[in-house]
N, C-alpha and C positions, 0 to 999 in steps of 0.2 A: 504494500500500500504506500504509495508515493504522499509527502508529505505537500502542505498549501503554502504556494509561495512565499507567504510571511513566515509560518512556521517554521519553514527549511532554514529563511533568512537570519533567521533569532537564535533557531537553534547551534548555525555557526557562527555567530556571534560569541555565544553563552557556554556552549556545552564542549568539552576537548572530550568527553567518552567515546562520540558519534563518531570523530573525524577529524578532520581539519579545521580549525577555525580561522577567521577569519584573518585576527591575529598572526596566526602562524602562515597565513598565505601570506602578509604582505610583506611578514620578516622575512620568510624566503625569499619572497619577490626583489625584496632589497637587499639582503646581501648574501643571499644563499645562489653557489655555483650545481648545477644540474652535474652528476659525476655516474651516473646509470639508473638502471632499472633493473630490476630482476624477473623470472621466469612468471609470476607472480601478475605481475602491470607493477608495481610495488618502484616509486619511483625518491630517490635516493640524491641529497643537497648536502655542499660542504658548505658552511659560513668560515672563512680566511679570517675575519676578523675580530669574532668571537672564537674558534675554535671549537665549532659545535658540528656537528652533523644529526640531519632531518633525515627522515622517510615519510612520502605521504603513500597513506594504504590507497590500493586500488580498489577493493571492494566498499571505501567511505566509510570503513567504522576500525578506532583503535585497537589492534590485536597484533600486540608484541610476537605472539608464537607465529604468527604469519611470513617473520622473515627469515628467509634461509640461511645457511650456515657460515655461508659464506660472507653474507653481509653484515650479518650479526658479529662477526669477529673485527670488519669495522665500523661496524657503528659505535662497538666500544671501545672503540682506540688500541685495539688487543695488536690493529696493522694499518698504516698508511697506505697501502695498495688496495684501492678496488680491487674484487671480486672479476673485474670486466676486465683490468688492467694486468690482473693475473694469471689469466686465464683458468682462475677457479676451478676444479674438476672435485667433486665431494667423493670424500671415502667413501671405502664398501658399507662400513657400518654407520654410515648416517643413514636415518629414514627421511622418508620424503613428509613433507607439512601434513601436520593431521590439524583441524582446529580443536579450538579447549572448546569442549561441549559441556561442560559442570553448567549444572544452573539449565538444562535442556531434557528433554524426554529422551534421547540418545547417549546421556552419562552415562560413563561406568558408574553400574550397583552391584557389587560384589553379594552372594549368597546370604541371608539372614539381615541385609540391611533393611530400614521403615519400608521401601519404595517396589523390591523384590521380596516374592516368596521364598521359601528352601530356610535352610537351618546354618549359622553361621558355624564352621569348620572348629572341631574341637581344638582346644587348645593343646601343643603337642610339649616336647624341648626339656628344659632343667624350669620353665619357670612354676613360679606356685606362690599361690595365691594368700595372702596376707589374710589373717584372721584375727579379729583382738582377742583376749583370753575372758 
């Protein structure tokens, strides 16, 4: 359901949960350099003169697990070389983006939780359980 022009308007204004705001568009806009994009749409700004680096999501809503491995290692400063400039190739044992579905009818419920039936898995190991006398 697409939002009404004022509402969409306000809400990036207001809200950084959704997406971009406004704000962050025109701090980009001013001094944020475009350095790639990823497989994603998922599109990726240096700021030179803050020392900051942006991502705006391509799907319009903030979801940090959304970025891949490779750009996540600079987004955190972990490397000054884009992902693009590196020519990036992800290990065998990275997985590919799942999104976080907590808070969705598609969560993991592990056996015995409120939300699934079944009987939560006995407790097994050296522990044991505290009793007062």
């Amino acid at each position: 359901m697409a939002k009404s022009g004022t509402k969409q308007f306000l809400s990036e204004i207001f809200s950084w949960w959704s997406g971009n705001t406004w704000g962050t568009r025109l701090w980009i806009k001013r001094f944020g350099a475009y350095v790639g994009s990823d497989e994603f749409g998922n599109r990726y700004y240096f700021d030179q003169k803050h020392n900051r680096r942006y991502v705006t999501y391509a799907n319009g809503f903030a979801d940090a697990s959304a970025i891949p491995p490779g750009w996540h290692g600079w987004m955190h400063h972990r490397t000054d070389v884009t992902p693009a400039d590196a020519k990036y190739e992800p290990r065998a044992w990275e997985k590919a983006h799942q999104p976080n579905l907590t808070g969705t009818a598609a969560a993991y419920r592990p056996d015995g939780s409120l939300l699934k039936k079944g009987e939560r898995p006995r407790v097994s190991g050296d522990y044991e359980a505290w009793s007062p006398e």
